[in-house]
C-alpha positions in Angstrom: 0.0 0.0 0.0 2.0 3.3 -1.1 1.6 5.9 1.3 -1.3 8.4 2.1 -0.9 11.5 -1.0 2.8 10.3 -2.0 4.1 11.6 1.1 7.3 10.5 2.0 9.2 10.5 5.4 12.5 10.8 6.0 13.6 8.4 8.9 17.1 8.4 10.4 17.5 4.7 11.7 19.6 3.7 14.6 20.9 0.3 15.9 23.9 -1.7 16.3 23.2 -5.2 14.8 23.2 -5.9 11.2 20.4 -8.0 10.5 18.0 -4.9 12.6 19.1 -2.8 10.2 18.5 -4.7 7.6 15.3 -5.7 7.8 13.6 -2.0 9.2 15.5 -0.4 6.1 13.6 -3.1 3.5 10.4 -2.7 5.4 10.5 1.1 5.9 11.9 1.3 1.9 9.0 -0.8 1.1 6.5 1.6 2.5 7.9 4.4 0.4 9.8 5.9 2.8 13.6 7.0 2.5 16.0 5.5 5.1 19.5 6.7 6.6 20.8 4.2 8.7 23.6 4.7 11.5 25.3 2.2 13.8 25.8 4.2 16.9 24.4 7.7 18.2 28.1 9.2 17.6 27.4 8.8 13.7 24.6 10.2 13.9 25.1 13.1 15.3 28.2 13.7 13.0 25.4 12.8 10.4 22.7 15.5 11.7 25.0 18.1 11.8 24.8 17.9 8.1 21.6 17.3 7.5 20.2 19.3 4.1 16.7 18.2 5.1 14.1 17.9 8.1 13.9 14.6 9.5 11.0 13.3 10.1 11.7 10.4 12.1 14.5 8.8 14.3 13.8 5.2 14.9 16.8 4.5 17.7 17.3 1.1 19.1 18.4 1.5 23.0 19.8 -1.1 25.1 22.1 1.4 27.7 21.6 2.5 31.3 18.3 4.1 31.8 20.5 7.4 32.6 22.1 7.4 29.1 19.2 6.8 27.0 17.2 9.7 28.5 20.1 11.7 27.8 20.7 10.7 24.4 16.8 11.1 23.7 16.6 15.0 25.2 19.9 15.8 22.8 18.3 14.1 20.0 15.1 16.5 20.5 17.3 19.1 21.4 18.4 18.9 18.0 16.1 18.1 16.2 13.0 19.5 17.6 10.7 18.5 14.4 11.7 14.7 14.8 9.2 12.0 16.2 11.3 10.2 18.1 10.5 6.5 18.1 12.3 4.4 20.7 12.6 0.2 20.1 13.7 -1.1 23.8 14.4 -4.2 24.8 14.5 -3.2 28.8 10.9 -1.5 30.9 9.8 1.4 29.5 13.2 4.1 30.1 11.5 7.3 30.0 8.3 8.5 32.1 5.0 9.0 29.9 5.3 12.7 31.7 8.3 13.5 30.3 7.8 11.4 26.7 5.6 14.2 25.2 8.7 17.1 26.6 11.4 15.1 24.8 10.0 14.5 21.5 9.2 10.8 22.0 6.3 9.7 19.5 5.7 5.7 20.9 8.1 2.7 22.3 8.3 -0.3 20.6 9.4 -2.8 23.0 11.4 -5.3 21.6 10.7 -8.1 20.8 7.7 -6.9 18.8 5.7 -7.7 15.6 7.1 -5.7 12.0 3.1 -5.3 11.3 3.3 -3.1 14.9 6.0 -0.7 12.9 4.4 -0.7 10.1 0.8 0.2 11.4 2.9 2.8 13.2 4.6 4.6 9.8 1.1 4.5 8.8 -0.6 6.4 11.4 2.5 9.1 11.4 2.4 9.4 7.4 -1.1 9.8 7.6 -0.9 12.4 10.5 1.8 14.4 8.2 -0.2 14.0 5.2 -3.4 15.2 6.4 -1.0 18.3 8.6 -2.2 17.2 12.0 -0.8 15.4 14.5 -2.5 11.9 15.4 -1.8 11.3 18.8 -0.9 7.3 18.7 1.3 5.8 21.3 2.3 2.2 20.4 3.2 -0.6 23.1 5.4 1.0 25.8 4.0 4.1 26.8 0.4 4.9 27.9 -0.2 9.4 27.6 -3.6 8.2 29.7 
């Protein structure tokens, strides 16, 4: 299904194996989207600084200390203010549904967790951007309530 009035996102993709990268980049491609990937926050920030275009999305895989991702979240918003943060964890939920919304973070997928989950996920956002409003979704790992 090509995505809601040709509009495409640009997503900044984050994570340190292989074979993740791999397969968000051929799902996310396959959606229509265009994908940068990045093996460590370090590139990417090298990367940002050059960045000729908004991002849309950073989709950042985060295994660390709780103190560390929170940190590396708020400088990524910091940033890059216009950037729906998506955060794919494989540990509890690392950042307070309080402070989620003040740091830019759009859901948590927790890891493991179903492709179909991202993809419905890209879909709502693209959507959202399409239609110039903000859907407020929040995928498995955080509850706004």
């Amino acid at each position: 299904m090509p995505v809601k009035g040709n509009y495409r996102l640009l997503i900044f993709l984050i994570a340190d194996e292989p074979i993740v990268i791999e397969t968000l980049q051929e799902l996310l491609n396959g959606l229509g989207h265009e994908v940068v990937t990045f093996n460590s926050t370090k590139d990417v920030f090298d990367d940002l600084e050059r960045a000729s275009q908004p991002i849309d999305i950073i989709l950042i895989e985060l295994k660390m200390t709780k103190g560390e991702d929170i940190k590396i979240i708020k400088e990524l918003h910091q940033r890059y203010p216009e950037a729906d943060i998506i955060i794919m964890t494989d540990c509890a939920p690392i950042i307070s549904s309080r402070s989620a919304d003040s740091d830019g973070v759009y859901a948590c997928l927790n890891i493991p967790f179903r492709l179909v989950e991202l993809e419905l996920l890209m879909r709502l956002i693209t959507e959202g951007r399409a239609d110039f409003r903000y859907i407020p979704y929040v995928a498995v790992g955080i509850n706004r309530a």
